[in-house]
C-alpha positions in Angstrom: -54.4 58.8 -38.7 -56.7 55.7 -39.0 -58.7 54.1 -36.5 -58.4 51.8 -34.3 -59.8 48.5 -35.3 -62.9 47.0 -33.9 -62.7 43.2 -32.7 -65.9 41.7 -31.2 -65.3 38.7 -28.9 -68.3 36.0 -28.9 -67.8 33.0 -26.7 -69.8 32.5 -23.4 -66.6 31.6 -21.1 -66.3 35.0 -19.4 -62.3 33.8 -18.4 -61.8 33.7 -22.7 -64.0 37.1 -23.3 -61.0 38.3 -20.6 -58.1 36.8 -21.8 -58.4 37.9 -25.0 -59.7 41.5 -24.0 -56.7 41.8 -22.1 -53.6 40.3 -24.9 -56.0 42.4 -27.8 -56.2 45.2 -26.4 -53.0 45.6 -25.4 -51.9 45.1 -29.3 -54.4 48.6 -29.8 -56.9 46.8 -30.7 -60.7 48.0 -29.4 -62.7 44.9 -28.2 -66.2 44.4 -27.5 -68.3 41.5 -25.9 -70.9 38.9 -26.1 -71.6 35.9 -24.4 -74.3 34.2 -26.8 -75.2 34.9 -30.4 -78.6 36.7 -29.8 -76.7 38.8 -27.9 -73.8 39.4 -30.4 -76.2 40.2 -33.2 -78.4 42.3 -31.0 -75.2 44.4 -30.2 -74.2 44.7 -33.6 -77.6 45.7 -34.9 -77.1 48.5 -32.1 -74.0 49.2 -32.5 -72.4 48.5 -35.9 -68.8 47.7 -36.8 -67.2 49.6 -38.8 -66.8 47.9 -42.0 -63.6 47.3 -42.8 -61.5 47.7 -39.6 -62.7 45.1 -37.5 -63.5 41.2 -37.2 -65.1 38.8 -35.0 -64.0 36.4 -33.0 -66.3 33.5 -32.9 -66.8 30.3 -30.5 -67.9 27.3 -32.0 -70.2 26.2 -29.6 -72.6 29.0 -27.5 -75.4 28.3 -25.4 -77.7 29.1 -27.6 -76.9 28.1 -31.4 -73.6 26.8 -33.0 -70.7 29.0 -34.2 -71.4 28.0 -37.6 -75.4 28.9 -37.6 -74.0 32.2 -36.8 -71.7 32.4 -39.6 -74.3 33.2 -42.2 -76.4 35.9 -40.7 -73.2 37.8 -39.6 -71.9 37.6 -42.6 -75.7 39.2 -44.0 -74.9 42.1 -41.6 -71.1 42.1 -42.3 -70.3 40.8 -45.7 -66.8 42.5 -45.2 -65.7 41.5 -42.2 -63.7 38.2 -41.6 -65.5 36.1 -39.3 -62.8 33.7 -37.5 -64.2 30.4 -35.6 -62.3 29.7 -32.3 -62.8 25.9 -31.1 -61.4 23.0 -29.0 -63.1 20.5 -31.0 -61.4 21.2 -34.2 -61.3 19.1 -37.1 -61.4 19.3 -40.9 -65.0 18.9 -40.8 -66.1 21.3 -38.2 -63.0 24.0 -40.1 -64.9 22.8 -43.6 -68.7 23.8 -42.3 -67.9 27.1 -40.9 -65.5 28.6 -44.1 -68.3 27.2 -46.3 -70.9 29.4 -44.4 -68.6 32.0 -44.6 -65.8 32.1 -42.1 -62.7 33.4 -42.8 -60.6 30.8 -40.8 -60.9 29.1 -37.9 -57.9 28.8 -34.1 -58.0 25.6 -32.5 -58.1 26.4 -28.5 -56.0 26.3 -26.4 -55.4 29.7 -28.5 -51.9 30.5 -29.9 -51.4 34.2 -29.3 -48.7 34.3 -32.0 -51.5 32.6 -34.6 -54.1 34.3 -33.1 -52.5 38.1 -33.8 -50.6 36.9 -36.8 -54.6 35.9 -38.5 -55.7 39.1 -37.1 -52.9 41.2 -38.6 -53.6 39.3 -41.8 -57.3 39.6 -42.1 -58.5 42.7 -40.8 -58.7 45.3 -44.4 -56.9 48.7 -44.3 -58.9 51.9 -44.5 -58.6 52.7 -47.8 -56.4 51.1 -51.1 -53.4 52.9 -51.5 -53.5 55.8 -53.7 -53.2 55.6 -57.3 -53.9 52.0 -56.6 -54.4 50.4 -60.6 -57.9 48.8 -61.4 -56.5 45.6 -61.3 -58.4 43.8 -63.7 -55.7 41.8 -66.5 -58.9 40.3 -68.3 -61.3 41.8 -70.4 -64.7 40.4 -71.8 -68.6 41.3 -72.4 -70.3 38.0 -72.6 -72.2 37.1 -69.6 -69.6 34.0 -68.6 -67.0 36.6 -68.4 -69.3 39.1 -66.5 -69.7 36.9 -63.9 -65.9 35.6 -63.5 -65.0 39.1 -62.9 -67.6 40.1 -60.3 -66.6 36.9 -58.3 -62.6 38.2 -58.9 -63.7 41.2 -57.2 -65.9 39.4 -54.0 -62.7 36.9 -53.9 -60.4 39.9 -53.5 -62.5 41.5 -50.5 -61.0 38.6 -48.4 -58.4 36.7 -47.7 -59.9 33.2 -47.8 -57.9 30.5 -49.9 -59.4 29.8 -53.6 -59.2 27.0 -55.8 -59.5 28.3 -59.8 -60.4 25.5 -62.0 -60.6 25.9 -66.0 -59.0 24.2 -69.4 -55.7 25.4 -70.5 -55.1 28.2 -72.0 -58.3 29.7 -70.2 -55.9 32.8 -68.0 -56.0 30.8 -64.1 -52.8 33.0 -63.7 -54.3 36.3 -64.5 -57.2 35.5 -62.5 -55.1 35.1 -59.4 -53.0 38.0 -60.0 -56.5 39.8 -60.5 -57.5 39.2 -57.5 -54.6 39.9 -55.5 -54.0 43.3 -58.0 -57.7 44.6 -56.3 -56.5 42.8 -52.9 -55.6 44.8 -49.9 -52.3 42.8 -50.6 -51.7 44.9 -54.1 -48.6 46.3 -52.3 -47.3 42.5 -51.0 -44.9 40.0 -54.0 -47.2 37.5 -56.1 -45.9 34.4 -56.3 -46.6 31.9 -58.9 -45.8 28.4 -59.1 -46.2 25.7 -61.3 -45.8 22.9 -58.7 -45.9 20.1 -62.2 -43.0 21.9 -63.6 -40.6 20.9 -60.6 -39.5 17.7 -59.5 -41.2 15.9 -56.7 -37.2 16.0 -55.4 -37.2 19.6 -54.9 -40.7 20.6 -54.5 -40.5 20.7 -50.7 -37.1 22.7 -50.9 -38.4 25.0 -53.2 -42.1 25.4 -51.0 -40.7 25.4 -47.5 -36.7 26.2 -48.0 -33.9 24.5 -46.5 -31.0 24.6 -43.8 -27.5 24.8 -44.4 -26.3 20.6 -44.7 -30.0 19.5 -44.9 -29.6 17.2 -47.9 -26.2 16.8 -49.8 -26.3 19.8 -52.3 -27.7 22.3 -49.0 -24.3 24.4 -49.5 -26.6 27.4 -47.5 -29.9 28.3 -46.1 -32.8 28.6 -48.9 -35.8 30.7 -48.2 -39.0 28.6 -50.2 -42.0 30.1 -51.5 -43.6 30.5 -48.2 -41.6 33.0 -47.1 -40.6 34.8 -49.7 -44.7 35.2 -50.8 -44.6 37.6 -47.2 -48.0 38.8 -46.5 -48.9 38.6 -50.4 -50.1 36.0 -52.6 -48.8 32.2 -53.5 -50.1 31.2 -56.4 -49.7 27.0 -57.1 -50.8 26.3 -60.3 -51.7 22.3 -61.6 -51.9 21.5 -57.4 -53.1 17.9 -58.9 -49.1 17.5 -59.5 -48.4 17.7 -56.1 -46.6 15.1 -54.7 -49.4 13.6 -51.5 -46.5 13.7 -48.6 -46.1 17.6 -49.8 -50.2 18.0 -49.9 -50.4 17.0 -46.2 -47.3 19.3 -45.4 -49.4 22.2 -47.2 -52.8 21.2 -45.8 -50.8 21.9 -42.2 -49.8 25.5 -43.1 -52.9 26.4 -44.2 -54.5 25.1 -41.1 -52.0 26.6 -38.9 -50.0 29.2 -40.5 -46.7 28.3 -39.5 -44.2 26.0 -40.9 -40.6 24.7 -40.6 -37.6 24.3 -43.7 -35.9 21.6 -44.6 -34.1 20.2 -41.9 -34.4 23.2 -39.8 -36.3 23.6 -36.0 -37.1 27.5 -36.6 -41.3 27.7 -36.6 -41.9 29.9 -39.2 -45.1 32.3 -39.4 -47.0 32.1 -42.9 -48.7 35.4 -43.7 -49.5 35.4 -47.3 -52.7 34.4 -49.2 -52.7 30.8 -50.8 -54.6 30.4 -54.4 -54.5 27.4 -55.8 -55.7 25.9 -60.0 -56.1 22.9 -61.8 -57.3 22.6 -65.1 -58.5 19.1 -64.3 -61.7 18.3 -62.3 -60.4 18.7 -58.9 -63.3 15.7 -57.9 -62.0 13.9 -60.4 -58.3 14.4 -58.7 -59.6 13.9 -55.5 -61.7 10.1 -56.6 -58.4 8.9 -58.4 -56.4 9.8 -55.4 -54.1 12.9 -56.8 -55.7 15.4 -54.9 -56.2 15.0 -50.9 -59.9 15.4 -50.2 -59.2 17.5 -47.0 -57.1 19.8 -49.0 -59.5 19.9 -51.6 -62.2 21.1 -49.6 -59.6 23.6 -47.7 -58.8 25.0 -51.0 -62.4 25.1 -52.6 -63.6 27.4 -50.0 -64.9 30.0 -53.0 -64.1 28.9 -56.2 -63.5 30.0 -59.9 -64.4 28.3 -62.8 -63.1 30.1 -65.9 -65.0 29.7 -69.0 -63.4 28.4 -72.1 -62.9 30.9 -75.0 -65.6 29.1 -77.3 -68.3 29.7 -74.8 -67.4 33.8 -74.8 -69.0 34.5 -77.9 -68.0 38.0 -79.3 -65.2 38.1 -76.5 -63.1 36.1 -79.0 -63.1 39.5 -81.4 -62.3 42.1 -78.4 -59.7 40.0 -77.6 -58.1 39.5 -81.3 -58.3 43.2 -81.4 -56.1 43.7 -78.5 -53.5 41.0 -79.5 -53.3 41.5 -82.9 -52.5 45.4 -82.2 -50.2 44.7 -79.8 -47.9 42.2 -82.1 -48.2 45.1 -84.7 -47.9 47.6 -82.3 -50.8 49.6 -83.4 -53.7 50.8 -80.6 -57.1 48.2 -80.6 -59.2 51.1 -82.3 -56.8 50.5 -85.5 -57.8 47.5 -86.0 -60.6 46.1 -87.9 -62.0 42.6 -88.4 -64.2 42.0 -91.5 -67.3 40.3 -91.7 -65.8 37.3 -93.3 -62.9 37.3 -90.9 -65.4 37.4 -88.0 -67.2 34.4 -89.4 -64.0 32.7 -89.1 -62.7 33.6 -86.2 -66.7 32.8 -83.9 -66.8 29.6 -85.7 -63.6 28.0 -84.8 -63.4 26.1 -81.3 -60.6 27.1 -80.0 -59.1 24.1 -78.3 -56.3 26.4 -76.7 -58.4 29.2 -75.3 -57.4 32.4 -74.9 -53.6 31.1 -74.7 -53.7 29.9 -78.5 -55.9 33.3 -80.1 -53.0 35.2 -78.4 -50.4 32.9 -80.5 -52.5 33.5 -83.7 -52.5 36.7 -83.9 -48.8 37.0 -83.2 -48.8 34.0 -86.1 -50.9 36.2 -88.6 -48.4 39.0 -87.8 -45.4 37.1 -88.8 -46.6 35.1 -91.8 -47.7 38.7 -93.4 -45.0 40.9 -92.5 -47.0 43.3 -90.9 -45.7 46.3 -90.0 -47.6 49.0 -87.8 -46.2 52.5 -88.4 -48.1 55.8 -88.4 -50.0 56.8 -91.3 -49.3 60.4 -93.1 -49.6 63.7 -90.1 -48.7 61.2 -87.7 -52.3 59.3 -87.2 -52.7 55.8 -86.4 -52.3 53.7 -89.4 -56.1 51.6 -90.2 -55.3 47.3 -90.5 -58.0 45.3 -91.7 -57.8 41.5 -90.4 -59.5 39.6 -93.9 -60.6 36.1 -94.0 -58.1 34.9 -96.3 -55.4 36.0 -93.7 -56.8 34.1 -90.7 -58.3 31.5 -92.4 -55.3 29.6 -93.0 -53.8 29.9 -90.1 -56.8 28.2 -88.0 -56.7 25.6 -91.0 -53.5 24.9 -90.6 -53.7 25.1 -86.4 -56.5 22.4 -86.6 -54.0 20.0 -88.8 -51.5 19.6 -85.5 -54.3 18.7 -83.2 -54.4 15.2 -82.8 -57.4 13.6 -84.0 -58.1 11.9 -80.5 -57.1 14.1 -77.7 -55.0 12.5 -75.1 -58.0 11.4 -72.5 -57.1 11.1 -68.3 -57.1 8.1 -67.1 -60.6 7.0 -66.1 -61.9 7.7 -62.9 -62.1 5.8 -59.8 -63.7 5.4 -56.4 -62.1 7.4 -53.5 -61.2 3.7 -52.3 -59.8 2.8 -55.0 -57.0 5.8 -55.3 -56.5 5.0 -51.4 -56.0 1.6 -51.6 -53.0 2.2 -54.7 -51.7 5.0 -52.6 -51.7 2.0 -49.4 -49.8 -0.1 -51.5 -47.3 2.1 -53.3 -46.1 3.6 -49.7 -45.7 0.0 -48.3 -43.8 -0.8 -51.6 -41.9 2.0 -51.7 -40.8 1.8 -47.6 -39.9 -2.2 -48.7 -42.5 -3.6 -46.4 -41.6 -1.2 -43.2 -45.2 -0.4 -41.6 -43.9 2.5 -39.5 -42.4 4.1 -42.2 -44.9 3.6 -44.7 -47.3 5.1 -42.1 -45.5 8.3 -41.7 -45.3 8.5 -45.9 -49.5 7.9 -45.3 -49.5 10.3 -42.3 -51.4 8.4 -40.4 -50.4 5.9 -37.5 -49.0 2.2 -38.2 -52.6 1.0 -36.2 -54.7 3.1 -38.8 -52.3 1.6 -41.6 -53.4 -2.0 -40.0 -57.1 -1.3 -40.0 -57.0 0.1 -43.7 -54.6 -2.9 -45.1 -57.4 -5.1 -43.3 -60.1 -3.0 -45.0 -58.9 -3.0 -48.6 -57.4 -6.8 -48.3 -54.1 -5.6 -48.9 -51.3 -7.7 -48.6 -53.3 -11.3 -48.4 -52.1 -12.2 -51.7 -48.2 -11.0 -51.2 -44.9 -12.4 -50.0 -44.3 -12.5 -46.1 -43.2 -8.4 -45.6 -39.8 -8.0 -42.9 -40.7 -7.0 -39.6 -40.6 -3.3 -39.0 -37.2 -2.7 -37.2 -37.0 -1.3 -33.8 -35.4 1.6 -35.0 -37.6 3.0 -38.3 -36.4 5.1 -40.6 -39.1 7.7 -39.5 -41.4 7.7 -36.4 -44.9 7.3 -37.0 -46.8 9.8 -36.2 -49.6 9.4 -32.6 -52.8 8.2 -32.1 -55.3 11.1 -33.1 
């Protein structure tokens, strides 16, 4: 039977350190206590936590340093365990500081004992991986690029902090998610991926959050989104630039609180599984042409992954034509050789697709040539030898249906720029109603005032209707 975990409590309120002393340990939990961070390091220099059942609890402010000073040098002493900042000044820039120093996540106080003990449940690690738990890893590569992706795949998977995975096309974001949630203490939970651009912005929401019975016209019965069916696993949104803003904010709010409601329903639900996000766009660039929220962004980028493009692997390219050519042929990577001229070939071509086009080559190659991979005579493996001439061609005639001048973004703009277009398009689209185009914004219709006066909006355009005393949507309170 496992032990019991270990929760230390630093805040210097001694009616908090009770409170929650008292509702954690009658979950089972075992709680200890400081009242200042010199003397919640000296008691874990004393007496250590055990490294993987347990967590702290930390206050943001202490009478002696900050909650995010602390951050770092517990996390020295603890790289393992999930450090979670407690606060009643909370705010996306206090919530950004302490997950960049290393934080886990961070409670807003008053404390929600349902958030409170679902995070807890969430973060703290089991003993030990189940058994006959895989290794994990779905990429494979030598070069030093790739050396280093995979030893931050492995640090990712040790906690259960979001990450945003940024790389071209082609480059494998997918398998690095399911990577790290394949090493995760989550192996056991679904993996849920996403590609939030292939959707309509119409159904997004539906399919993120669900829906009740009769909440829009085609509702016949009660959906269950992503969200919940992820459980305590992993959702994986790929191309999160796509996202429609009004949906960004709703995701921002799950993240920050870990509950959410579908469609038309009144049912708080509880959120419990890991969020991974990728782009294979600059996510600053997203975030300056106003695709990508910046809070979000920065909620997201909490440890990110940049995966490196095929042509900067070197000899990966080989190892990795080795395993797809044998697997179109059916014939195991040791059968396989590439010649010298074949290698020249194959190291000197850019690879514009990444790993996602050498996998379609080598299917290609196998194809065009008919080749077949039976056993040789007594039943051993049969020897293929990839030759110049075969690939050659095929990358020649790859390169001919790349257009000559790639398809560029759009060029980049200020932050104010993408918010002052965003301004505009909700006022257009809400027909001139400020409430309502406030609520798109979420923000209220006196912050929508100030920024119109800001950004010189609607100077130069027709008299808008007053907003009706009865608005499609309430705007949201003054913050």
């Amino acid at each position: 039977m496992s032990a019991r975990p270990h929760i230390l409590v630093v805040d210097d309120h001694a009616n908090t350190r009770l409170y929650l002393k008292t509702l954690l340990t009658h979950e089972g939990y075992l709680i200890r206590e400081a009242a200042t961070g010199q003397e919640a390091l000296t008691s874990l220099k004393d007496h250590p936590l055990p490294p993987r059942r347990s967590l702290i609890l930390l206050d943001l402010k202490l009478p002696d340093t900050t909650g995010n000073d602390l951050v770092p040098p517990l996390r020295t002493l603890y790289p393992q365990v999930p450090v979670v900042i407690m606060t009643a000044h909370a705010s996306v820039e206090t919530a950004v500081e302490a997950i960049r120093n290393g934080a886990s996540n961070y409670l807003e106080k008053p404390i929600d004992e349902k958030k409170l003990l679902s995070l807890i449940e969430d973060l703290i690690v089991p003993d030990a991986p189940p058994d006959g738990a895989p290794n994990g890893l779905l990429l494979a590569g030598e070069s030093p690029p790739m050396r280093l992706l995979l030893d931050r795949i492995r640090k990712a998977a040790s906690h259960s902090i979001p990450i945003l995975i940024t790389g071209e096309s082609g480059t494998g974001k997918e398998l690095v998610a399911r990577s790290i949630h394949n090493l995760s203490p989550r192996r056991e939970e679904p993996f849920i991926a996403v590609n939030t651009g292939a959707i309509s912005k119409e159904l997004v929401n539906s399919e993120l959050f669900g829906h009740e019975k009769g909440a829009f016209t085609s509702a016949q019965n009660r959906k269950d989104g992503w969200l919940l069916t992820a459980g305590k696993g992993t959702l994986f949104l790929d191309e999160i630039g796509t996202m429609e803003l009004s949906t960004q904010i709703s995701l921002l709010r799950v993240i920050e609180n870990r509950t959410f409601y579908r469609v038309g329903g009144t049912e708080e639900l509880a959120f419990r599984a890991r969020i991974i996000g990728a782009t294979n766009v600059d996510p600053q660039r997203l975030v300056e042409q106003g695709r990508l929220r910046e809070d979000l962004y920065y909620r997201l980028n909490v440890f990110p992954i940049d995966v490196p493009p095929l042509r900067e692997r070197g000899r990966d390219v080989l190892l990795l034509a080795k395993r797809f050519l044998g697997e179109a042929i059916e014939l195991p990577e040791a059968s396989i050789h590439i010649t010298a001229g074949a290698e020249e070939v194959l190291l000197s071509y850019p690879w514009p697709g990444n790993v996602r086009e050498l996998r379609n080559r080598m299917i290609e190659i196998s194809v065009t040539y008919d080749i077949q991979g039976p056993s040789g005579a007594g039943g051993k493996p049969k020897i293929f030898e990839l030759e110049r001439d075969m690939i050659a061609p095929v990358l020649t005639l790859a390169k001919e249906r790349i257009p000559e001048e790639p398809t560029l973004l759009p060029p980049p703009r200020t932050l104010k720029e993408g918010e002052r277009e965003q301004i505009r398009r909700a006022i257009r689209d809400s027909s001139g109603n400020k409430s309502l185009a406030a609520r798109i914004l979420g923000i209220s219709r006196k912050s929508l005032y100030a920024k119109m006066r800001e950004y010189r909006i609607g100077e130069d355009d027709p008299p808008a209707p007053e907003d009706s005393e009865q608005s499609l949507l309430p705007a949201p309170p003054e913050k």
